[in-house]
SERO-4910 file (N, C-alpha, C, O; in steps of 0.05 Angstrom, whole numbers):
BEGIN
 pado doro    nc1    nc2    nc3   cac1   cac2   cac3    cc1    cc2    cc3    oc1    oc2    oc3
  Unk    A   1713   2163   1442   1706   2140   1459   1703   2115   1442   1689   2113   1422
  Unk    A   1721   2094   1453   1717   2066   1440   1688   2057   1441   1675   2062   1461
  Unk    A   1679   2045   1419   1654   2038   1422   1658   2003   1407   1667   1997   1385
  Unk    A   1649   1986   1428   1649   1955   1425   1625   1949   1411   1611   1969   1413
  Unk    A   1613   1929   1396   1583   1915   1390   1588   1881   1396   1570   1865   1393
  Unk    A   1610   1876   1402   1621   1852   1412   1625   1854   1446   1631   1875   1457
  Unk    A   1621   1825   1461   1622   1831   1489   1660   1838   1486   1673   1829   1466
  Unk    A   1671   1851   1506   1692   1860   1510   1712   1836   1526   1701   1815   1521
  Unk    A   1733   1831   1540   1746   1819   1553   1758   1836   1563   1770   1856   1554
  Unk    A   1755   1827   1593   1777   1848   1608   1792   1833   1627   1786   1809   1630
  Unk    A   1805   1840   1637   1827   1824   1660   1812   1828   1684   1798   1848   1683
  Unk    A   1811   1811   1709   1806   1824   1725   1824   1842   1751   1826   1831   1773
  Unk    A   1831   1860   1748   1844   1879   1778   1843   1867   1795   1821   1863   1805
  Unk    A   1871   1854   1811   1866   1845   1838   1877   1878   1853   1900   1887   1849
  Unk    A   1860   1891   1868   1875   1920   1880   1882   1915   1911   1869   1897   1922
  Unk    A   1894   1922   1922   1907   1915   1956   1913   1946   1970   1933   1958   1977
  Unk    A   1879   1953   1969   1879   1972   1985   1868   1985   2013   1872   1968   2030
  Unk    A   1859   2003   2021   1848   2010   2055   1875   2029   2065   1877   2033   2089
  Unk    A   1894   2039   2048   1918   2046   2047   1924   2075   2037   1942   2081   2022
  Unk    A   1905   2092   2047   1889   2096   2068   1853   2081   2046   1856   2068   2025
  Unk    A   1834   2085   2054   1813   2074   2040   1801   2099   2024   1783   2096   2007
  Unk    A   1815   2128   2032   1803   2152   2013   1824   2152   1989   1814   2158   1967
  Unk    A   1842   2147   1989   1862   2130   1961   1849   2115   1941   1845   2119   1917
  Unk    A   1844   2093   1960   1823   2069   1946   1797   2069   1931   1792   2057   1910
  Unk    A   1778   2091   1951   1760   2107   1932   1767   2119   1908   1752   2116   1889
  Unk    A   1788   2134   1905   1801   2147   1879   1806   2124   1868   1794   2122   1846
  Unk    A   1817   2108   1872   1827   2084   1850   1805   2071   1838   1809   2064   1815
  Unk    A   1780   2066   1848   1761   2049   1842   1753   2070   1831   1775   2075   1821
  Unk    A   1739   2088   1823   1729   2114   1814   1748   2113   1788   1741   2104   1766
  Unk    A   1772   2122   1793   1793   2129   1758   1780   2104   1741   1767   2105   1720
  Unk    A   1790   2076   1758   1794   2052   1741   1758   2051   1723   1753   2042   1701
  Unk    A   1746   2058   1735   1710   2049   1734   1713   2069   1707   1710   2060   1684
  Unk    A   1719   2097   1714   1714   2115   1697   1732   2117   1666   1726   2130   1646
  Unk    A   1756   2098   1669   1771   2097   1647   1764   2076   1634   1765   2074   1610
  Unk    A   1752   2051   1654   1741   2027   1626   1712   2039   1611   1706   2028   1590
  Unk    A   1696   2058   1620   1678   2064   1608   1677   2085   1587   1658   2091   1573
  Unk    A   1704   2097   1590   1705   2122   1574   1722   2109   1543   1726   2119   1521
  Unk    A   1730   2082   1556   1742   2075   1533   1718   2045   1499   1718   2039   1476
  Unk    A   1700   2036   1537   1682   2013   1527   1649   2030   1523   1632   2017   1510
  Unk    A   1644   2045   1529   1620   2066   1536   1604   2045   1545   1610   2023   1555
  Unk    A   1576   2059   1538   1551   2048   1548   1553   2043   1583   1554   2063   1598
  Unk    A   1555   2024   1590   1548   2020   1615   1573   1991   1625   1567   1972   1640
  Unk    A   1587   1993   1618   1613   1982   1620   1625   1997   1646   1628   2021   1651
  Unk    A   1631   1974   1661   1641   1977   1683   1684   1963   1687   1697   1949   1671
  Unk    A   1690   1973   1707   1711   1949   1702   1709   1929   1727   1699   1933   1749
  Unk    A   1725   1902   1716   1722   1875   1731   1739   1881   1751   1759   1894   1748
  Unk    A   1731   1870   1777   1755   1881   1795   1752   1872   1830   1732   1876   1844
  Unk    A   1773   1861   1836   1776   1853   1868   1786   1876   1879   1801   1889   1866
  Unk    A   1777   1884   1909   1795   1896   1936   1792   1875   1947   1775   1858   1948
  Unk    A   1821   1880   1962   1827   1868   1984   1833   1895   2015   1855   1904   2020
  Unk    A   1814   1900   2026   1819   1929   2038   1831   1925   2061   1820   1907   2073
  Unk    A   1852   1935   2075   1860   1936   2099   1851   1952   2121   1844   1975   2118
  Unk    A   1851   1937   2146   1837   1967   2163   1869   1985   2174   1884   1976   2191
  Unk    A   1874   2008   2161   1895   2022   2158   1912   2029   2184   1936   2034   2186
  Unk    A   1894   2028   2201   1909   2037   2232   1929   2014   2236   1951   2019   2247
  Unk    A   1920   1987   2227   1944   1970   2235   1961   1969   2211   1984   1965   2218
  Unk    A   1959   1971   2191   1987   1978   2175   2009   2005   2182   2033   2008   2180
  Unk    A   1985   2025   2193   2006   2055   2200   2016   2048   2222   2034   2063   2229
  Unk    A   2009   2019   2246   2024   2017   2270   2050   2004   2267   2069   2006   2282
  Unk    A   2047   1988   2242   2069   1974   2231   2095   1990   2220   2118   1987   2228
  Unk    A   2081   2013   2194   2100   2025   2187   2113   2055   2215   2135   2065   2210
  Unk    A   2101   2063   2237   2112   2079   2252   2129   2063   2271   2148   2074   2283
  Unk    A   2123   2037   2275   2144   2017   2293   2160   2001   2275   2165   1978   2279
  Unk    A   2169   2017   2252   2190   1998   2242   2190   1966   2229   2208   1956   2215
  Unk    A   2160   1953   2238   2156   1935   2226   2150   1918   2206   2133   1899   2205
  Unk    A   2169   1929   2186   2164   1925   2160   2158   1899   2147   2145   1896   2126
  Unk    A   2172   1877   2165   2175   1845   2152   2143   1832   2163   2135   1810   2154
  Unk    A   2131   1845   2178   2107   1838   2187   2081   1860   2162   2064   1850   2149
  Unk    A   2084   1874   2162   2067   1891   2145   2077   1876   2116   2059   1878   2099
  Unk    A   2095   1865   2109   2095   1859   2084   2092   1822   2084   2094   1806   2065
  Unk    A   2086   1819   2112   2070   1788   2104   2038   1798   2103   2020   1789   2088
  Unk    A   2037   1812   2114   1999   1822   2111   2001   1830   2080   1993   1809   2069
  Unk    A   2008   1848   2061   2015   1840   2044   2016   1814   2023   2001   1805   2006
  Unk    A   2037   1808   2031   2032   1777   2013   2005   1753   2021   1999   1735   2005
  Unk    A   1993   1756   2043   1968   1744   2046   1949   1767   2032   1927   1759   2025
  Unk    A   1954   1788   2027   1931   1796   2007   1931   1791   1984   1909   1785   1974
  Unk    A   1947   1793   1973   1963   1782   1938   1949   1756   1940   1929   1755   1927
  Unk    A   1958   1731   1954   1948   1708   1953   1917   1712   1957   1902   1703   1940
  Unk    A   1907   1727   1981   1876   1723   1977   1865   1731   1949   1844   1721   1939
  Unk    A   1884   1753   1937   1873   1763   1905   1871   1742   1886   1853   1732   1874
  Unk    A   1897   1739   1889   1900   1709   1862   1878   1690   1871   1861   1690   1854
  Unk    A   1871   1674   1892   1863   1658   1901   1832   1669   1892   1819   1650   1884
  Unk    A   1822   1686   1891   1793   1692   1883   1793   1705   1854   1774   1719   1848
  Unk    A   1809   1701   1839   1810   1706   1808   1821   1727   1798   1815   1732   1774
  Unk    A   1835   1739   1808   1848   1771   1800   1875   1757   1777   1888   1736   1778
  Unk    A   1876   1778   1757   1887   1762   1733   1923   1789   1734   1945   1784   1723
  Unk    A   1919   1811   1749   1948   1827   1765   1939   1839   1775   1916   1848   1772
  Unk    A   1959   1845   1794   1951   1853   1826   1973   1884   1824   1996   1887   1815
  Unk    A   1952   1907   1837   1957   1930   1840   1955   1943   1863   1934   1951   1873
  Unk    A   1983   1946   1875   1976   1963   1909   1971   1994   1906   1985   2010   1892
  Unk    A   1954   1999   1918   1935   2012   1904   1943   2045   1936   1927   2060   1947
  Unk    A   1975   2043   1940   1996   2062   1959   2019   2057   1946   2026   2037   1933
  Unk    A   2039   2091   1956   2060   2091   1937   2085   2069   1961   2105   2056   1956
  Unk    A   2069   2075   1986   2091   2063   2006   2092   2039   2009   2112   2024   2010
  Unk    A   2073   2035   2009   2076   2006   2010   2085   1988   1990   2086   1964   1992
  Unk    A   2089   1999   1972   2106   1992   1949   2136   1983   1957   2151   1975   1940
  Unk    A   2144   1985   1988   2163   1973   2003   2163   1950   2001   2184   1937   2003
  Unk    A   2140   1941   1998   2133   1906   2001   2140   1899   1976   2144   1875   1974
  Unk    A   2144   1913   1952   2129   1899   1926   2149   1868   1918   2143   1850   1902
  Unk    A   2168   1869   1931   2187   1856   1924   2179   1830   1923   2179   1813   1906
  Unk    A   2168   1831   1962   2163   1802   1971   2130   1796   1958   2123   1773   1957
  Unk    A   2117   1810   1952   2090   1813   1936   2097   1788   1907   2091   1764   1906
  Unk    A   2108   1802   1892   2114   1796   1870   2124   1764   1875   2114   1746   1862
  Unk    A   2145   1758   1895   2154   1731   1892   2139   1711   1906   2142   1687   1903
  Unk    A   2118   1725   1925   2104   1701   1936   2077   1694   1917   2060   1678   1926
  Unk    A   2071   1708   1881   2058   1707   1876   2056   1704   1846   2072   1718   1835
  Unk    A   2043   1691   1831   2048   1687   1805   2036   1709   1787   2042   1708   1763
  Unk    A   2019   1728   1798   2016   1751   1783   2031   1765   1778   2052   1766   1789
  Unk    A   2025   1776   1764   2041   1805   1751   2039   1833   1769   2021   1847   1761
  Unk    A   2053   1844   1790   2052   1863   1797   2059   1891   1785   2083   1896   1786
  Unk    A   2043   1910   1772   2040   1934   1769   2051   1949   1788   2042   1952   1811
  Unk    A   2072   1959   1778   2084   1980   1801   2086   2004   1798   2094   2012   1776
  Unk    A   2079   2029   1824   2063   2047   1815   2084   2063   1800   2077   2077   1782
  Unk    A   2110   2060   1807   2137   2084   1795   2139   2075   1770   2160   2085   1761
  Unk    A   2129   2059   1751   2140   2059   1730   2114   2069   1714   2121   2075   1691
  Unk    A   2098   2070   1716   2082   2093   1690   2080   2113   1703   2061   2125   1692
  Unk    A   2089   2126   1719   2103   2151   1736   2124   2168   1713   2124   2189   1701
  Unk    A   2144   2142   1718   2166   2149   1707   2161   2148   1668   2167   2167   1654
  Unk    A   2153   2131   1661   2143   2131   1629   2144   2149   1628   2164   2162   1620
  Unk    A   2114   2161   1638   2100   2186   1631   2126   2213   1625   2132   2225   1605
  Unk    A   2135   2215   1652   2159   2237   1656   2180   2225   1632   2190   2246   1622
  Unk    A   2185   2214   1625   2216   2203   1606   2194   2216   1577   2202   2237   1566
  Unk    A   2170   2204   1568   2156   2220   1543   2157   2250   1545   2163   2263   1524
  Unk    A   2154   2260   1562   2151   2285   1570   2182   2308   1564   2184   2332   1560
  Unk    A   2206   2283   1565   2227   2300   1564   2242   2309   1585   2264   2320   1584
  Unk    A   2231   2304   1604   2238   2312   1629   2263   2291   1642   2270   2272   1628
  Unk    A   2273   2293   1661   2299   2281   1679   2292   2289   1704   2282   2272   1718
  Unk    A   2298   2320   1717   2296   2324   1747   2276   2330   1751   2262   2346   1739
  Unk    A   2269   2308   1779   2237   2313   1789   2243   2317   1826   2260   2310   1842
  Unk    A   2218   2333   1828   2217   2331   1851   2194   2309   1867   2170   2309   1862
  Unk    A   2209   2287   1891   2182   2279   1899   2172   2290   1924   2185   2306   1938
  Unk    A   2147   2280   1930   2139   2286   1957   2119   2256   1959   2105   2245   1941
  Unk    A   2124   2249   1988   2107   2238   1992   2113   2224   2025   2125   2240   2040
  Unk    A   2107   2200   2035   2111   2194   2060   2141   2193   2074   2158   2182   2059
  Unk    A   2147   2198   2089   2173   2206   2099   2184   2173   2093   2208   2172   2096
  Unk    A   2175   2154   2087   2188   2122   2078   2197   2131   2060   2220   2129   2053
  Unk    A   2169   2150   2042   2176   2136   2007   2203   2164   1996   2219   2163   1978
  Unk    A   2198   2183   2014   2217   2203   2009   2255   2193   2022   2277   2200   2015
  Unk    A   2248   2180   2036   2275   2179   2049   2293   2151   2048   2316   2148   2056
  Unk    A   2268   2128   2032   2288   2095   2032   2288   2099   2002   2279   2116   1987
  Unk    A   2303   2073   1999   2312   2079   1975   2291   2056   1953   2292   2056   1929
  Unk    A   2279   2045   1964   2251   2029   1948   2237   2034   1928   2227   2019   1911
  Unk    A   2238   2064   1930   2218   2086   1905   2229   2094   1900   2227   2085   1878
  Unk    A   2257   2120   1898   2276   2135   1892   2292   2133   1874   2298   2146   1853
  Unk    A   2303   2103   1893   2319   2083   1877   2307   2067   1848   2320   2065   1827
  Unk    A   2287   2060   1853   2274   2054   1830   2271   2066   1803   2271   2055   1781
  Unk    A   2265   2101   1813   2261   2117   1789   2288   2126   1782   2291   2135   1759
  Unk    A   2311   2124   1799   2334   2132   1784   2353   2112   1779   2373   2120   1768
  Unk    A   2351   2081   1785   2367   2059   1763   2349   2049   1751   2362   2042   1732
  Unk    A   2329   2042   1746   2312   2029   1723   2303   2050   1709   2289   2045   1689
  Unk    A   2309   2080   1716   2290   2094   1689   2308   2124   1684   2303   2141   1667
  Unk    A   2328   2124   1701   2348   2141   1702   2340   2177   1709   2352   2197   1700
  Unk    A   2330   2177   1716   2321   2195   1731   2331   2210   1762   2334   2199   1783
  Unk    A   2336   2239   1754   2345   2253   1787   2321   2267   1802   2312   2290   1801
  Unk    A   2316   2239   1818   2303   2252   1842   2313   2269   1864   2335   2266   1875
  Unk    A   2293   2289   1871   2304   2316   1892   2290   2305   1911   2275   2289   1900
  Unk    A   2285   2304   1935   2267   2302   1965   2272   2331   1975   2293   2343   1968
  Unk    A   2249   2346   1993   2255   2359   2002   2267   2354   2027   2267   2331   2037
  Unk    A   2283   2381   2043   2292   2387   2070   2287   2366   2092   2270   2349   2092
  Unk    A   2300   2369   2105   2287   2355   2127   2262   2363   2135   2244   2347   2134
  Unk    A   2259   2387   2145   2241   2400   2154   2222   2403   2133   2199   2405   2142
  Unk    A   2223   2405   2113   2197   2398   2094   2192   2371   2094   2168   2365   2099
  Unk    A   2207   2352   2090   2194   2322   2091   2182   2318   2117   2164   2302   2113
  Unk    A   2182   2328   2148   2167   2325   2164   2135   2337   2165   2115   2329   2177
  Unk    A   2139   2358   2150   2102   2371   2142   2095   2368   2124   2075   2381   2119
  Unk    A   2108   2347   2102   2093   2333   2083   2082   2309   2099   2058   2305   2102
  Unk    A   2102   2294   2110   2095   2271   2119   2066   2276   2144   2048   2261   2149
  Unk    A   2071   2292   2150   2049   2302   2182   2020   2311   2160   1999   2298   2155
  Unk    A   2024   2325   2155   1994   2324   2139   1982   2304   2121   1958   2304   2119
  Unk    A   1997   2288   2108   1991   2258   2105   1975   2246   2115   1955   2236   2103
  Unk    A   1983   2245   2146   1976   2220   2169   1956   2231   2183   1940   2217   2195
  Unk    A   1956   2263   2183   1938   2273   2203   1922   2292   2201   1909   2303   2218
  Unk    A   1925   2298   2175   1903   2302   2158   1886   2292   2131   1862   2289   2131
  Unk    A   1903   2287   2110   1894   2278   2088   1885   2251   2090   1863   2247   2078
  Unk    A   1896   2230   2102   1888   2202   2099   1854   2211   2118   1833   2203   2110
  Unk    A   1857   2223   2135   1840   2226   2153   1813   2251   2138   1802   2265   2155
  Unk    A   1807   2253   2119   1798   2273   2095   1801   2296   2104   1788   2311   2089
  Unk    A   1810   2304   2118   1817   2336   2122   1834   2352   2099   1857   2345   2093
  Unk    A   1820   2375   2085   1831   2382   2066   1835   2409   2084   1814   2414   2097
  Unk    A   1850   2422   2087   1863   2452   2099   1873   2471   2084   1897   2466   2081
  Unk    A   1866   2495   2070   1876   2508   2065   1912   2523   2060   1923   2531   2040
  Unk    A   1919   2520   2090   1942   2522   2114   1958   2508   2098   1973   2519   2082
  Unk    A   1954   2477   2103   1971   2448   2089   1972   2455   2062   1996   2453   2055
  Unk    A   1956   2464   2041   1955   2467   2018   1980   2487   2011   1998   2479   1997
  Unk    A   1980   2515   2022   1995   2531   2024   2030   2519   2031   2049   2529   2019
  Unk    A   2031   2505   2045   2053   2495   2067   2063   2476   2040   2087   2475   2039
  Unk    A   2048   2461   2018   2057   2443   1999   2060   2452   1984   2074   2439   1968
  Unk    A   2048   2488   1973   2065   2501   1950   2091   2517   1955   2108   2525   1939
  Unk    A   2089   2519   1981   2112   2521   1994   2144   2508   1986   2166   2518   1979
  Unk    A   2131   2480   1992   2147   2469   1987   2156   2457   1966   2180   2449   1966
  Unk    A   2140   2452   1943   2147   2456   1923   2159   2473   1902   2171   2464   1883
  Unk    A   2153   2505   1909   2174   2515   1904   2203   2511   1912   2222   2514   1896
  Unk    A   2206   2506   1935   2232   2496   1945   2244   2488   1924   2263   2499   1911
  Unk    A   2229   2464   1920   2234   2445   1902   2244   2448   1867   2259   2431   1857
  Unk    A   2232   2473   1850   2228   2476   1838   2260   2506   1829   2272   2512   1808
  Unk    A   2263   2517   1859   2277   2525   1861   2305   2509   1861   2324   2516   1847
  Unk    A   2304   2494   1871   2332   2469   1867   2342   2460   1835   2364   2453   1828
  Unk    A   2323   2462   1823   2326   2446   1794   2300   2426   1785   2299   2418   1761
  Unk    A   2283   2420   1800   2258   2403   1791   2237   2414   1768   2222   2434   1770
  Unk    A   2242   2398   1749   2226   2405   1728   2199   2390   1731   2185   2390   1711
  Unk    A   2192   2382   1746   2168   2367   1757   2165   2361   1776   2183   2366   1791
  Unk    A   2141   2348   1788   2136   2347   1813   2121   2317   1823   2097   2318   1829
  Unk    A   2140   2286   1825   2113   2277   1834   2102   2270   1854   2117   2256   1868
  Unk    A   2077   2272   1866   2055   2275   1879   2058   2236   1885   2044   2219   1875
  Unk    A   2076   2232   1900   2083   2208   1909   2076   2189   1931   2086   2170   1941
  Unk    A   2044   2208   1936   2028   2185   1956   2004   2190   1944   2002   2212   1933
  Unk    A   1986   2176   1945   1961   2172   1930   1929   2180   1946   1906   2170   1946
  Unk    A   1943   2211   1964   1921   2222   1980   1934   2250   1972   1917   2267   1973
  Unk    A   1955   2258   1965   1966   2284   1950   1949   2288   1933   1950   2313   1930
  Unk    A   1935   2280   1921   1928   2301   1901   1901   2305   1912   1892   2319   1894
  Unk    A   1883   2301   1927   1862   2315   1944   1871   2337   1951   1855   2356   1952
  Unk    A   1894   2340   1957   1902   2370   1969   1910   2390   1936   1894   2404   1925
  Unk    A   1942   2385   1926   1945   2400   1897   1928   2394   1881   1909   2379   1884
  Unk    A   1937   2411   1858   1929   2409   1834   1957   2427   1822   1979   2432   1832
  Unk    A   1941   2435   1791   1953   2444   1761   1963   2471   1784   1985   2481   1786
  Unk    A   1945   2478   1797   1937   2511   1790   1963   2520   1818   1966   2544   1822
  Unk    A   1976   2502   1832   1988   2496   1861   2016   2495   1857   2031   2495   1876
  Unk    A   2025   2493   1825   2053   2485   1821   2065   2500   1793   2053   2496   1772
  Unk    A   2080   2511   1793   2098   2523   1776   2112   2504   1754   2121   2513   1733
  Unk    A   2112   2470   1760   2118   2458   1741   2097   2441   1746   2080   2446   1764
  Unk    A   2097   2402   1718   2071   2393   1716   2077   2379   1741   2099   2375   1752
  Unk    A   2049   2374   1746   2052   2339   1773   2047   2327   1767   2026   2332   1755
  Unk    A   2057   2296   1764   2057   2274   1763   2046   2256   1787   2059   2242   1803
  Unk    A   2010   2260   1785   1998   2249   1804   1996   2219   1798   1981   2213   1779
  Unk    A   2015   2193   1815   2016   2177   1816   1990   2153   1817   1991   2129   1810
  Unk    A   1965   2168   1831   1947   2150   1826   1936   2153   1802   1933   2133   1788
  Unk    A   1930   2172   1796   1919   2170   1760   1935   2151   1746   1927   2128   1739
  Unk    A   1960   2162   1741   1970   2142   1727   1971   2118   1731   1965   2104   1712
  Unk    A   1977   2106   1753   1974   2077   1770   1948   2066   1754   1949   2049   1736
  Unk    A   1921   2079   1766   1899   2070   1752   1894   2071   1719   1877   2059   1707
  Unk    A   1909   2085   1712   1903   2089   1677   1923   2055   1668   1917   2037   1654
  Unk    A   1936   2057   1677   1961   2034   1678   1938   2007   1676   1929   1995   1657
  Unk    A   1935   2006   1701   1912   1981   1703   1892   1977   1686   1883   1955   1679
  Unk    A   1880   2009   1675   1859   2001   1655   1870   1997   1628   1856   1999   1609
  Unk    A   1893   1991   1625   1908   1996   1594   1906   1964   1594   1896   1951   1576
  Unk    A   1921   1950   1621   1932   1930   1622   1915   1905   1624   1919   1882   1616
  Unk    A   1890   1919   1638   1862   1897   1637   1842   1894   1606   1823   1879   1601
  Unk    A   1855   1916   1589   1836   1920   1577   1859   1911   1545   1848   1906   1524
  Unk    A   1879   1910   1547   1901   1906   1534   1901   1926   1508   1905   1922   1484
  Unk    A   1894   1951   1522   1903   1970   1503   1923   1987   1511   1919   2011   1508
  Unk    A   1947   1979   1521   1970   1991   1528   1979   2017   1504   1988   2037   1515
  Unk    A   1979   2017   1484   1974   2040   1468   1960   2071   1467   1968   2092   1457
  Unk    A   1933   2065   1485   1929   2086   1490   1930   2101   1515   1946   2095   1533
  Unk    A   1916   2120   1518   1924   2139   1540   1902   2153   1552   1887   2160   1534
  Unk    A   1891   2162   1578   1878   2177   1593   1877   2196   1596   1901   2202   1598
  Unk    A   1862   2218   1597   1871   2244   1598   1869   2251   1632   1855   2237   1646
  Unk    A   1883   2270   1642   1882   2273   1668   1889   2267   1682   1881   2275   1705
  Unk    A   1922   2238   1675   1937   2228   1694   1961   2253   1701   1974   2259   1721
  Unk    A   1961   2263   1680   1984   2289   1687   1970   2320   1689   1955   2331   1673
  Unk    A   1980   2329   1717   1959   2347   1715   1989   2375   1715   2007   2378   1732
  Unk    A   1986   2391   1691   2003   2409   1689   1987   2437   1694   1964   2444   1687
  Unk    A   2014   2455   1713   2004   2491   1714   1993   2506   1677   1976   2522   1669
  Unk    A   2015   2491   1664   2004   2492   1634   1985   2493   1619   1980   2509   1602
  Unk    A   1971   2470   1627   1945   2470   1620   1916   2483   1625   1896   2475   1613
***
C-alpha cells in the first residue's frame, strides 16, 4: 500500500450513473476502495454522480430512442463539467452508445469502458473473447466494433436464444437485485456455449453481471468490466496509470 506524508492530488471523477443505480453502488465502492488501498489512512476518492432515475433511460433504450437518451446524456456530462469533474466516466457498458456524442459535446476526457477491458485481455495474450451483456451491447456494433478495430480482437456473442436470457435477466432481475440461482446456472450455461465456440475469455459486458458470476462460474478468466472501468478511473485520477488493482480480472485459475 502507497503510503503519502504529503497531501495527495487527485482528479476529480465526473461518474454518469443510476444505470441501473446497483452498478453505481459497485462503482463508488471499487473507486473509494482503490484510492485508499493505494493513499491508506483515511483517504477517500474526489468524486461527482450524476444519477439517473433508470426507468426513463430503459423506456428510451426499449423504444428505440436513442438520439433522445443520448441528449440526457450529454446534459449530464455538461452538468459534470459544469460542477468540477476533471473526466467523466459512464459508469454502463450500454450506454456507451452515447459515448460519441458525450465526448463531443464536452471538453473532458471520456474514459471508455472497452478499452481497459481490452488492455487488460491484449496483456493477458489472449484474442477470442466471448461477450455477454445487454442485447444493444451484444448485437450493435458500438462495443464489438470497438474491441475488434481499435484493439483487434474476435468477439463471439452468443445465440440468439442465449442473447435473449442474458438480456431478460439483466432487466428483470439483476438491475432489479434479484440474484437467482436458476439465472446463474442459465449464464454458465451459456458460457460454456461460448467457450465451446473458441472463447478464451469471457467479458462480463454489463456492469450488474458480475453480482450474478464469478471465477468459480467459468471455465475461462472474466473480464468484469466494472472493476476494470473503476481501477481505470483510480489510475487516471490519481495519475498512477502504471499501476494495477487486484480483482479487476476475476479468473477460474485463481
Amino acid at each position: 500500500m502507497a503510503q503519502f506524508d504529503e497531501p495527495v492530488t487527485q482528479g476529480v471523477i465526473g461518474l454518469i450513473g443510476g444505470m441501473s443505480w446497483k452498478s453505481s453502488a459497485e462503482y463508488y465502492r471499487l473507486i473509494n476502495e482503490g484510492v485508499r488501498s493505494r493513499l491508506g489512512g483515511l483517504h477517500s476518492a474526489r468524486c461527482l454522480m450524476w444519477s439517473f432515475d433508470f426507468a426513463d433511460i430503459e423506456t428510451l433504450q426499449r423504444t428505440d430512442r436513442w438520439d433522445e437518451a443520448a441528449a440526457l446524456m450529454v446534459d449530464a456530462a455538461q452538468r459534470l463539467e459544469h460542477g468540477g469533474a476533471d473526466f467523466l466516466v459512464i459508469a454502463t457498458n450500454t450506454m456507451h452508445i452515447a459515448a460519441p456524442q458525450v465526448q463531443a459535446a464536452s471538453s473532458l476526457h471520456l474514459l471508455h469502458i472497452a478499452d481497459p477491458t481490452a488492455e487488460r485481455i491484449k496483456a493477458a495474450g489472449l484474442r477470442r473473447v466471448g461477450l455477454l451483456g445487454t442485447a444493444f451491447t451484444m448485437e450493435q456494433d458500438f462495443y464489438k466494433g470497438r474491441l475488434e478495430r481499435e484493439h483487434g480482437l474476435e468477439v463471439l456473442v452468443p445465440t440468439a436464444s442465449d442473447r435473449a436470457t442474458v438480456h431478460r435477466i439483466i432487466y428483470e432481475e439483476l438491475v432489479q437485485g434479484r440474484i437467482l440461482d436458476t439465472s446463474r446456472q442459465a449464464y454458465r450455461d451459456v458460457m460454456t456455449r461460448l467457450v465451446a465456440r473458441g472463447a478464451d475469455a469471457i467479458i462480463l459486458g454489463c456492469t450488474e453481471i458480475m453480482l450474478l458470476v464469478g471465477p468459480e462460474d467459468s471455465a475461462v478468466p472474466l473480464y468484469d468490466t466494472t472493476g476494470l472501468h473503476a481501477e481505470a478511473a483510480v489510475l487516471r485520477a490519481l495519475d498512477l496509470s502504471n499501476v494495477s488493482i487486484s480483482g479487476a480480472v476475476v479468473s477460474a485459475e485463481n
